[in-house]
C-alpha positions in Angstrom: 33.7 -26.5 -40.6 35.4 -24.6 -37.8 35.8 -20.4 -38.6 38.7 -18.4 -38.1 38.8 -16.2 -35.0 40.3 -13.4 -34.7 40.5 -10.3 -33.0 38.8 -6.4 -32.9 40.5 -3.6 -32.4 38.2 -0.8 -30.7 39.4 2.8 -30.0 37.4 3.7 -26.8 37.7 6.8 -24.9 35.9 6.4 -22.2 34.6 9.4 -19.7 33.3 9.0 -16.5 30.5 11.9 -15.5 32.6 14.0 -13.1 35.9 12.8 -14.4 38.3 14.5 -17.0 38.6 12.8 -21.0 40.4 9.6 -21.0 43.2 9.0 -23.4 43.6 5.8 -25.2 46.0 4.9 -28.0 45.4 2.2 -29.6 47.0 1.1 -33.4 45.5 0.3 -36.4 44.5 -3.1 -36.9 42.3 -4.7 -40.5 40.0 -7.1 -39.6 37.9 -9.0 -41.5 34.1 -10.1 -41.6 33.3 -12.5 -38.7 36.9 -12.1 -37.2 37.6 -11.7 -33.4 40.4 -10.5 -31.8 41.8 -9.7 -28.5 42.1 -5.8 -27.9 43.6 -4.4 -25.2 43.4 -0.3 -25.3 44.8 2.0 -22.5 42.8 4.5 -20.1 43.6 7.4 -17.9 41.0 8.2 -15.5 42.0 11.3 -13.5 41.1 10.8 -9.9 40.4 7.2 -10.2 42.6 6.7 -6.9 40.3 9.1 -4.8 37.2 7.9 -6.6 37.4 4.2 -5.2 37.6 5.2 -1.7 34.9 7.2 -2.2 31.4 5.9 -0.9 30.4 5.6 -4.5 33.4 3.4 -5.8 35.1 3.3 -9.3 35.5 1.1 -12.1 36.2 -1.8 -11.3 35.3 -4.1 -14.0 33.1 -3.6 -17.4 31.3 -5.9 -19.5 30.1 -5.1 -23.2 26.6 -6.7 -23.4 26.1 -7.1 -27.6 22.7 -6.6 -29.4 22.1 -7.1 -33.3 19.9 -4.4 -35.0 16.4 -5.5 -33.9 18.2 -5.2 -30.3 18.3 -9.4 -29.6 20.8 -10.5 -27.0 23.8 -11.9 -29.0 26.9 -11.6 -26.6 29.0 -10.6 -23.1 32.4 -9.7 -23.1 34.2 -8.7 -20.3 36.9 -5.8 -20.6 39.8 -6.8 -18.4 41.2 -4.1 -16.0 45.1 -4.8 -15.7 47.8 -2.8 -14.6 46.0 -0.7 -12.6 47.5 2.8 -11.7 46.6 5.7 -9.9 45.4 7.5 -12.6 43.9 4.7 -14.9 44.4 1.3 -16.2 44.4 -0.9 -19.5 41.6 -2.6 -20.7 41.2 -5.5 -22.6 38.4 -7.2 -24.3 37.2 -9.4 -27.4 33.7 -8.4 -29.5 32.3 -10.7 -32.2 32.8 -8.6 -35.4 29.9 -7.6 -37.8 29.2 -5.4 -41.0 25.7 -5.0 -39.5 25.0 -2.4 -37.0 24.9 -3.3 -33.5 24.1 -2.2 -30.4 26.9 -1.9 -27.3 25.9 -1.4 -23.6 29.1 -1.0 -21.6 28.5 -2.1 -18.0 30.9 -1.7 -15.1 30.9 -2.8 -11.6 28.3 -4.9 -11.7 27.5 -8.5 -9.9 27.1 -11.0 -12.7 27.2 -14.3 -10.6 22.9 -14.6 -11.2 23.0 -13.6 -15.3 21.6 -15.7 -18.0 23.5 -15.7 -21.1 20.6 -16.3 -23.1 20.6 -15.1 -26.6 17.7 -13.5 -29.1 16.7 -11.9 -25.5 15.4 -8.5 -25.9 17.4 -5.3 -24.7 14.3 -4.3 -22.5 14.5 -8.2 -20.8 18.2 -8.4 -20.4 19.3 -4.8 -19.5 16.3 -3.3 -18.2 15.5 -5.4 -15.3 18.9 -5.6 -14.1 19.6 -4.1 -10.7 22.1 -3.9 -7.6 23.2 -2.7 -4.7 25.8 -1.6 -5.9 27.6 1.7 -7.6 27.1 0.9 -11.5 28.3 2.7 -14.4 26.4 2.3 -17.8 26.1 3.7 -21.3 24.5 2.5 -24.4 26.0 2.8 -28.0 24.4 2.0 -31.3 27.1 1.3 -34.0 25.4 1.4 -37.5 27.9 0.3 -39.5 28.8 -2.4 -37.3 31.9 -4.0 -35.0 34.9 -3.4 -36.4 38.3 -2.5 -35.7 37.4 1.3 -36.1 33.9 1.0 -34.7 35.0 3.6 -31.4 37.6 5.8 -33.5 37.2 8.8 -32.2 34.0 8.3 -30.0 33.9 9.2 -26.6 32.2 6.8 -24.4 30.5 8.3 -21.2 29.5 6.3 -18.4 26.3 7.2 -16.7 26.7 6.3 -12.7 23.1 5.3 -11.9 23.5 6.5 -8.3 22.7 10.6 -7.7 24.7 12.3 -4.7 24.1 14.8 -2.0 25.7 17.1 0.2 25.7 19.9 3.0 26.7 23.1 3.1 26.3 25.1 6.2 25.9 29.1 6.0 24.3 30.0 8.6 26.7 31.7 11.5 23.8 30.7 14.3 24.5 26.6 13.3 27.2 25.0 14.4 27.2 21.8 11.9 27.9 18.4 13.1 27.1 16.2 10.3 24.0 14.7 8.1 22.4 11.4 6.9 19.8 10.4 4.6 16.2 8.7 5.4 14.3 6.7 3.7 17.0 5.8 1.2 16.4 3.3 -1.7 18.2 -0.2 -0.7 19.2 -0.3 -4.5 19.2 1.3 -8.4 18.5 -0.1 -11.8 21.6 0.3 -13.9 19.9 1.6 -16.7 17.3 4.3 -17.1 14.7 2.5 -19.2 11.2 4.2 -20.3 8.5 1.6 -21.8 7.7 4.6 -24.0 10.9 5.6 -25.5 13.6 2.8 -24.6 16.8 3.9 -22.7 17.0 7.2 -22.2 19.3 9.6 -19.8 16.7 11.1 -17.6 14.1 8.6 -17.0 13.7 7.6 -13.7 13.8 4.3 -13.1 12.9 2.6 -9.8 13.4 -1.8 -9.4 10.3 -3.2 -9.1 10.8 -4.9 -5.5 12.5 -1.3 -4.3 12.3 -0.8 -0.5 13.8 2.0 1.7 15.9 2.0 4.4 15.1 4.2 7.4 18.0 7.0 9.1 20.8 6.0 11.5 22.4 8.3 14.0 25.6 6.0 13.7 25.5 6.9 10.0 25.7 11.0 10.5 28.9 12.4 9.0 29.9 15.0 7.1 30.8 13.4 4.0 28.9 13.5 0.9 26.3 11.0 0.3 25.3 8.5 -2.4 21.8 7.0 -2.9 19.4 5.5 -5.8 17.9 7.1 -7.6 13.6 7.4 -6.8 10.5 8.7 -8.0 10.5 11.3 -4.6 8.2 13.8 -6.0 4.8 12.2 -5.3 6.2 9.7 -3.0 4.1 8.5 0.5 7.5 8.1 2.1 10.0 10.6 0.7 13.7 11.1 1.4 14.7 13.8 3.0 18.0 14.6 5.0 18.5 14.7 8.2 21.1 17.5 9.5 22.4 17.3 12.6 23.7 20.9 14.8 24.0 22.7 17.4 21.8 25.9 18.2 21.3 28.3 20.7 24.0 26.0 23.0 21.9 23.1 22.4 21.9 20.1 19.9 19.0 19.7 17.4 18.1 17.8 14.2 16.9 19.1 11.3 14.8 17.0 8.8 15.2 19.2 5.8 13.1 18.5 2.6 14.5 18.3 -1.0 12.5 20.9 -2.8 13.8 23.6 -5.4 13.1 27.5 -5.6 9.6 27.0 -6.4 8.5 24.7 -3.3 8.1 21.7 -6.0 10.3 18.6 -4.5 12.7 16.8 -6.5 12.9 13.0 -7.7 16.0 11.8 -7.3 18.2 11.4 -10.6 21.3 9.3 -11.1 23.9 11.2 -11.9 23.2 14.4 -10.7 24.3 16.2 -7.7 22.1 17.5 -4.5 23.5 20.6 -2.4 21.5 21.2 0.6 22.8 24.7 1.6 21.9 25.9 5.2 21.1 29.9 5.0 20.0 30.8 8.1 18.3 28.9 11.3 15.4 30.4 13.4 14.6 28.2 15.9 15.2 24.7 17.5 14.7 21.7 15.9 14.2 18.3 17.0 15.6 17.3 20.0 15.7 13.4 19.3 17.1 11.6 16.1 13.6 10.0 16.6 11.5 12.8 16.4 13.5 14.6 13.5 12.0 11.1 11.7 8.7 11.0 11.9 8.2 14.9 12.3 7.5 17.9 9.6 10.5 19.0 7.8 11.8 21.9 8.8 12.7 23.7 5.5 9.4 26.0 5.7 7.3 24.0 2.9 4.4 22.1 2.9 5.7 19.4 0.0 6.1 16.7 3.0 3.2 14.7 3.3 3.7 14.8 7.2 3.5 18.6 6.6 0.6 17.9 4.6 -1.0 16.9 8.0 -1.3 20.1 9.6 -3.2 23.3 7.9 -1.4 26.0 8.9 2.8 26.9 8.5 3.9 30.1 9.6 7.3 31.8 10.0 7.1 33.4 13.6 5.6 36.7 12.1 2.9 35.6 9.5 0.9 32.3 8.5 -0.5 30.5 5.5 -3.6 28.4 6.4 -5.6 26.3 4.7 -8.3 24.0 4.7 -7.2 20.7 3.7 -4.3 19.4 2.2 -6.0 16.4 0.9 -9.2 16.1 -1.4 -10.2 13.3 -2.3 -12.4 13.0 -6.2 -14.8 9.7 -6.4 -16.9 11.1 -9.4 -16.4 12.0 -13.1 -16.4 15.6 -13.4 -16.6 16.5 -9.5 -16.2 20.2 -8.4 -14.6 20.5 -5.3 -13.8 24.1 -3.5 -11.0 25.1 -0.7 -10.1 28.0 1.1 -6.5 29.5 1.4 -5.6 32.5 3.9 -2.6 34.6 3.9 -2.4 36.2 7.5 0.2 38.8 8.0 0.1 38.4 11.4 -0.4 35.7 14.1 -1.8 37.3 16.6 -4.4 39.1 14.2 -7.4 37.0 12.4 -7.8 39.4 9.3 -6.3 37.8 6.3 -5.1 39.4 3.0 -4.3 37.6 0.8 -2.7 40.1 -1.7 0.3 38.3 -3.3 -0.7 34.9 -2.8 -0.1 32.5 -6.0 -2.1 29.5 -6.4 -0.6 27.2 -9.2 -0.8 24.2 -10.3 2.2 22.0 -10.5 3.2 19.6 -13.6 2.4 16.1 -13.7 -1.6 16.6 -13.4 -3.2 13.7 -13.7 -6.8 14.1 -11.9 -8.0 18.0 -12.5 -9.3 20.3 -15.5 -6.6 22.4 -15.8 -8.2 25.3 -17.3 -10.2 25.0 -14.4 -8.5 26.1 -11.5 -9.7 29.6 -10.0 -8.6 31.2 -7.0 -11.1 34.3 -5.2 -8.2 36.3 -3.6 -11.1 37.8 -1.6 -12.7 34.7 0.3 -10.3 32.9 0.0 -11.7 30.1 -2.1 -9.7 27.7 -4.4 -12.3 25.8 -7.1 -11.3 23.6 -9.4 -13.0 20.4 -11.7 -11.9 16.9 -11.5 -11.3 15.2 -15.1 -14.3 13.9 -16.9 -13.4 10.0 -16.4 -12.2 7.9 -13.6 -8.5 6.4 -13.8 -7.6 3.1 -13.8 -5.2 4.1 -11.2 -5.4 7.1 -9.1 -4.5 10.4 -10.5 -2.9 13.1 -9.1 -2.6 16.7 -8.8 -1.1 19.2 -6.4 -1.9 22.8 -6.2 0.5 24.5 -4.2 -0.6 27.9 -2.2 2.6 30.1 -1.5 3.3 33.3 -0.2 6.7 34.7 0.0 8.8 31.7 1.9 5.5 30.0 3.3 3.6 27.4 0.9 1.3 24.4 1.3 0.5 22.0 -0.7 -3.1 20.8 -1.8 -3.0 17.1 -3.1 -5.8 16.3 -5.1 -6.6 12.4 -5.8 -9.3 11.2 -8.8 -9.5 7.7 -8.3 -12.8 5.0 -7.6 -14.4 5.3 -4.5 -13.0 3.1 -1.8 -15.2 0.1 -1.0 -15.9 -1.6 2.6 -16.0 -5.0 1.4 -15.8 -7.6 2.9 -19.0 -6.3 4.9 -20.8 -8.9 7.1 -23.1 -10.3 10.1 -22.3 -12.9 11.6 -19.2 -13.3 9.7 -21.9 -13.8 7.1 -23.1 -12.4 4.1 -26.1 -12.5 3.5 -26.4 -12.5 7.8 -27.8 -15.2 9.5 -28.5 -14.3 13.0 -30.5 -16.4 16.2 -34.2 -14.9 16.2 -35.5 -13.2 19.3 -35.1 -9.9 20.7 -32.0 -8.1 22.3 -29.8 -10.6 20.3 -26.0 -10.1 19.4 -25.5 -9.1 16.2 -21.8 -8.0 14.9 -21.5 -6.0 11.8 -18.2 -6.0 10.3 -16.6 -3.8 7.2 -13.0 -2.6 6.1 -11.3 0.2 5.4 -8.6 -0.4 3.2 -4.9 -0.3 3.3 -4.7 2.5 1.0 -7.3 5.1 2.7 -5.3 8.2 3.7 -4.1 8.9 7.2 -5.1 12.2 6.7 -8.9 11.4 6.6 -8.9 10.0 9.9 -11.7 9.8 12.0 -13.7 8.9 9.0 -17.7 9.1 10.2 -19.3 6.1 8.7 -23.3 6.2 8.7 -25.0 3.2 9.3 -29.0 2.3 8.5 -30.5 0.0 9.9 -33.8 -0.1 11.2 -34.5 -3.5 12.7 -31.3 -3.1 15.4 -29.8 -1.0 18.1 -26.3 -0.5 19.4 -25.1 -2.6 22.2 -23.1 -0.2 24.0 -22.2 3.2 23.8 -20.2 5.6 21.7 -22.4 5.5 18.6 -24.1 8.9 17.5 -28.0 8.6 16.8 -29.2 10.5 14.1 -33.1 10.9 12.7 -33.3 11.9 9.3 -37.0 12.2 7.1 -38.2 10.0 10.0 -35.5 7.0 10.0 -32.5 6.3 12.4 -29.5 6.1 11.1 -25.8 5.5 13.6 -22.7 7.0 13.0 -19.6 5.2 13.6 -15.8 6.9 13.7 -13.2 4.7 12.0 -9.6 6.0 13.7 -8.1 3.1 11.4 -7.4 1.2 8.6 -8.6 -2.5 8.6 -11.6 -4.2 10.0 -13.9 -2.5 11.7 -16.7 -4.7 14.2 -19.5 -2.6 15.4 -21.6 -4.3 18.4 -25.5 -4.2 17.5 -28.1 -6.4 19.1 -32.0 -7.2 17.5 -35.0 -4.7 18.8 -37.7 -7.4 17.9 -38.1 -11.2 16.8 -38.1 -12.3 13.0 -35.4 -9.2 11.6 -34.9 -9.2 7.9 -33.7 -5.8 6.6 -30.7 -4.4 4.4 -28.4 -2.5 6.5 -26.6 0.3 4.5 -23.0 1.6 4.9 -22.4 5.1 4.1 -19.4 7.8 4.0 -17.3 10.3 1.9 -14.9 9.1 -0.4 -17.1 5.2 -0.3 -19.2 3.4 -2.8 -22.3 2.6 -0.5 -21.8 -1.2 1.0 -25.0 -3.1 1.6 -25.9 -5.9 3.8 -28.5 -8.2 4.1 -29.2 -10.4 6.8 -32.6 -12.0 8.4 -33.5 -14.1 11.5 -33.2 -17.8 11.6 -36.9 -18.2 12.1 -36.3 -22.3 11.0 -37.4 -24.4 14.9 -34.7 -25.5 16.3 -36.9 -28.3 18.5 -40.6 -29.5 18.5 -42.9 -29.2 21.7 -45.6 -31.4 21.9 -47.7 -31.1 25.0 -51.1 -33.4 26.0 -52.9 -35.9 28.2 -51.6 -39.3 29.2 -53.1 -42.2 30.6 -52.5 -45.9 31.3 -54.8 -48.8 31.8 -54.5 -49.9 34.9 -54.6 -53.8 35.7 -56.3 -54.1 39.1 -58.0 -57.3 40.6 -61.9 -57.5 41.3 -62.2 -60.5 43.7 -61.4 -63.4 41.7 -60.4 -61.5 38.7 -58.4 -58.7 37.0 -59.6 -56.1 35.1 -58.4 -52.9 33.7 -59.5 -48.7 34.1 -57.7 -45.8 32.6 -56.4 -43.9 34.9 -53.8 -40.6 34.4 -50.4 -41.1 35.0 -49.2 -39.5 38.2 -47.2 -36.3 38.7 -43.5 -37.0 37.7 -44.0 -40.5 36.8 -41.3 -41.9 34.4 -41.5 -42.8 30.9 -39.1 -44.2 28.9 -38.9 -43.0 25.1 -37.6 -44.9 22.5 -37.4 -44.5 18.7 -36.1 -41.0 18.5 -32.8 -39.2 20.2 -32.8 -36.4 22.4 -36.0 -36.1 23.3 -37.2 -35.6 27.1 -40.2 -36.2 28.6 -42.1 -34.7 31.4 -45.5 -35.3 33.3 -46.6 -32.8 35.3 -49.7 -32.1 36.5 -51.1 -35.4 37.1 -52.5 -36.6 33.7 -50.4 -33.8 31.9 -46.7 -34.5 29.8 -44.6 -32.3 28.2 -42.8 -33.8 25.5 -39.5 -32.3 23.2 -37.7 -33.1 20.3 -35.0 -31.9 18.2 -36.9 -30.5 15.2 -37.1 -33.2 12.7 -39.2 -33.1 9.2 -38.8 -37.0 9.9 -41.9 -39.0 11.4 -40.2 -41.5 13.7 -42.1 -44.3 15.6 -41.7 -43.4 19.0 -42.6 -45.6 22.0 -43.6 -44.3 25.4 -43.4 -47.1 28.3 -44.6 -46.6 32.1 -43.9 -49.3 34.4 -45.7 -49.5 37.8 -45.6 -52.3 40.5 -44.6 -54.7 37.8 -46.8 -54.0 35.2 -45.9 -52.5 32.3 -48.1 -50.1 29.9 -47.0 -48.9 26.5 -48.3 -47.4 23.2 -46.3 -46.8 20.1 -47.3 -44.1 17.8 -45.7 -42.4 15.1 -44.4 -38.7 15.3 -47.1 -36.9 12.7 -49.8 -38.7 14.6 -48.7 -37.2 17.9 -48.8 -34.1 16.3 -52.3 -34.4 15.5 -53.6 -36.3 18.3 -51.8 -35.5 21.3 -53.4 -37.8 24.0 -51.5 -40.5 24.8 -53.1 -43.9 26.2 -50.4 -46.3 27.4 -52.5 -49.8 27.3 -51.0 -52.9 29.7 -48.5 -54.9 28.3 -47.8 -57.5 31.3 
């Protein structure tokens, strides 16, 4: 049996963040139970004209994506854009109708040309995972009392644009401003903000999972206002920042200017949310090639770049803020770790006071005891506790050291200690190496991808007591009587240390040592197993000879380099020398071949065969005549 279908009517008012109230008109309509019915409903979108030639677009096109009350996929229904205007547009679109509640997600701009209409889906599998390139707008609805004709009386439907937007202002009178771009921008956005935790929720940042970033072009500096996806850029390795181009001082210079707030902490990047990067005052040059301005420290007087993060010490021109390290690095439950921090008022002048310097820590602390954080103004001296139990995944924390308009940053990681496999010898493990001294033996061991630059030269001791290096540039160090080498990795990846054997017969454990590792063990021994059998002894032959009228026979040694032929084993060789002396070899065999020595002289031939174990036990050989 074939059902009626007829139309909806929805009342939509639909807003779009940054945009003034739409107004939309549409009559009362009964429907009943099941019914669809074609709606059309009219918009006014202030600005929409100025919006789409805009770098972030307008809208375009929208879908309502339909979910039942347990939030399975039931249907799309695309809301037609006609009669376009300058300041809005009418709308028209069909829903299936429902006295259960429902749940609407309203989707514009987006590429459906790869989506699977497939229903009972999930809204986490359908609307979640869905991504682009492109400027989307999105907003979620949950109708309780169902579709019907008055489902959106009166509601105002906001759109969420899931891309966030920045911008420069110049104040300073000593820059003349030329233009900016952004680095390290996401290639694209989620359209939704989606937490595993709590659902869809406006605020959650929510990165695709292939995201990649794409890297600053001078050809792209402008003054315009930017758009970019959103990003988790507060504990990012690469972060965005912006890249301001000017002129100071006569010259041009760019700026690589951080996005951090008032209290040094940098931002993520939301959707929806607008970034002014205001320019107060320049001091000094900055980068003289787009290049540079790249890959060097930011220039916003922080220490929240990891590049910044390199160097221990920031200063103004007047004072500095030093400190130790800026990464530390936890491989053990409950590890104390301790750093100093000093404030100096002036360059030139190594006293430091460090009156007024705040050490906090920032939000988001996942590897330290909170509680525990102390800072000794006097020394100097920042101590602190990891947390009791190692993470699955690293945790992190970042105490930040600020005074006045100078701050640094102090990243602290709890995580398990790195490991050096795959260790080996020989390309071996266990090693197998040739026995005998002065042999080449090469140890190799990795240091992973995701060791810190920072860290670098890592010294790596190595124990061994059965070899020595083959060239130079290892340290030698003698602890409680044994030798240990150290080794400086520069670099990630496999690392192949020369070493060659001090005696015959080696079998030891060589141990790898070094901060932040799990020790890595190797054992390896000497192939001690023959690789041929020697077999040295007399030989003689019975000589025929004639006595008058008859022959007879003597033994007599076979000459100096006489030849015999061998048969009955491969590879063998066979030498006499002295006189009555032979030097026979074999491949080592566990075998015991019959092996047949011939010597021929004037004619006459003399043989003996004799198996291998015999000639092992009896070497003297006595080749009797033949013929």
């Amino acid at each position: 049996m074939s059902k009626i279908i007829k139309a909806i009517s929805l009342i939509c008012l639909i807003i779009i963040a940054g945009c003034s109230q739409d107004v939309i008109l549409i009559p009362d309509q009964p429907i009943q139970e099941g019914e669809e019915v074609a709606v059309s409903f009219n918009t006014i979108i202030p600005e929409f004209k100025t919006v789409v030639t805009r770098a972030n677009g307008g809208v375009n096109d929208m879908y309502l994506l339909v979910f039942d009350e347990n939030g399975n996929y039931i249907a799309r229904r695309q809301a037609a854009l006609s009669n376009q205007t300058e300041i809005g547009g009418t709308f028209t679109a069909q829903l299936p109708s429902s006295s259960n509640s429902r749940i609407v997600h309203f989707i514009s701009n987006y590429d459906w040309t790869v989506f699977n209409d497939i229903a009972g889906l999930s809204e986490a599998a359908v609307v979640a995972l869905l991504s682009t390139s492109n400027t989307t707008f999105w907003t979620r609805i949950e109708l309780e009392n169902g579709i019907s004709s008055t489902s959106f009386s009166g509601l105002a439907v906001s759109l969420l644009r899931n891309q966030a937007k920045i911008s420069v202002v110049n104040e300073a009178d000593e820059l003349t401003y030329n233009g900016f771009t952004i680095h390290n921008k996401p290639t694209k956005g989620s359209v939704a903000p989606f937490s595993s935790t709590n659902g869809f929720e406006e605020g959650v940042i929510t990165e695709p999972l292939d995201i990649s970033l794409i890297p600053a072009q001078v050809s792209e500096i402008s003054t315009n206002e930017k758009y970019l996806f959103e990003r988790k850029n507060a504990y990012a390795t690469n972060i965005t920042t912006v890249i301001v181009k000017g002129t100071y001082s006569g010259q041009q210079y760019y700026y690589k200017i951080d996005l951090i707030d008032a209290d040094k902490n940098r931002y993520d990047i939301e959707r929806n949310y607008h970034y002014i990067v205001k320019i107060k005052t320049v001091t000094r040059a900055g980068y003289t090639s787009f290049e540079d301005a790249l890959s060097g420290a930011s220039h916003n007087n922080t220490a929240l770049d990891p590049i910044i993060e390199k160097y221990p010490i920031i200063s103004d021109g007047i004072s500095k803020l030093e400190v130790e390290k800026t990464l530390v690095i936890l491989t053990k439950p409950n590890q104390q770790f301790s750093v100093w921090a000093k404030y100096f008022p002036e360059i030139s002048n190594e006293s430091f006071d460090n009156t007024g310097v705040a050490v906090t820590l920032q939000s988001g602390n996942t590897s330290t005891v909170g509680s525990s954080l102390n800072f000794d103004s006097s020394t100097g001296i920042i101590t602190a506790t990891g947390l009791g139990q190692l993470p699955e995944e690293p945790g992190n924390a970042r105490i930040v050291v600020s005074k006045g308009d100078l701050a640094r940053t102090i990243r602290v990681v709890l995580r398990t200690p790195f490991s050096f496999d795959p260790i080996t010898i020989n390309d071996q493990n266990p090693g197998l190496i040739s026995n005998g001294q002065s042999v080449n033996v090469p140890l190799k061991f990795n240091v992973p991808d995701d060791f810190p630059d920072d860290l670098f030269p890592l010294p790596i001791r190595i124990y061994t007591q059965g070899l020595y290096p083959a060239a130079s540039g290892l340290e030698m160090v003698v602890e409680g009587g044994q030798i240990h080498y150290i080794y400086r990795a520069t670099q990630k990846g496999i690392q192949t240390v020369n070493f060659k054997t001090n005696k015959s017969g080696n079998a030891e454990t060589v141990i790898l040592k070094a901060d932040y590792f799990s020790d890595g063990t190797i054992n390896y021994e000497a192939d001690t197993t023959p690789t041929e059998l020697i077999i040295t002894g007399t030989i003689e032959y019975n000589e025929r000879y004639w006595v008058i009228f008859w022959e007879s026979n003597r033994w007599k040694n076979v000459p100096n380099n006489a030849t015999i032929s061998v048969t009955g084993i491969t590879g063998s060789t066979m030498q006499v020398s002295p006189t009555g002396k032979y030097t026979f070899t074999v491949p080592y065999t566990i075998a015991n071949p019959n092996i047949t020595f011939t010597y021929t002289l004037s004619n006459e031939t003399y043989r003996q065969q004799i198996s291998l174990n015999n000639l092992k036990s009896n070497p003297n050989l006595r080749l009797d005549w033949v013929n």
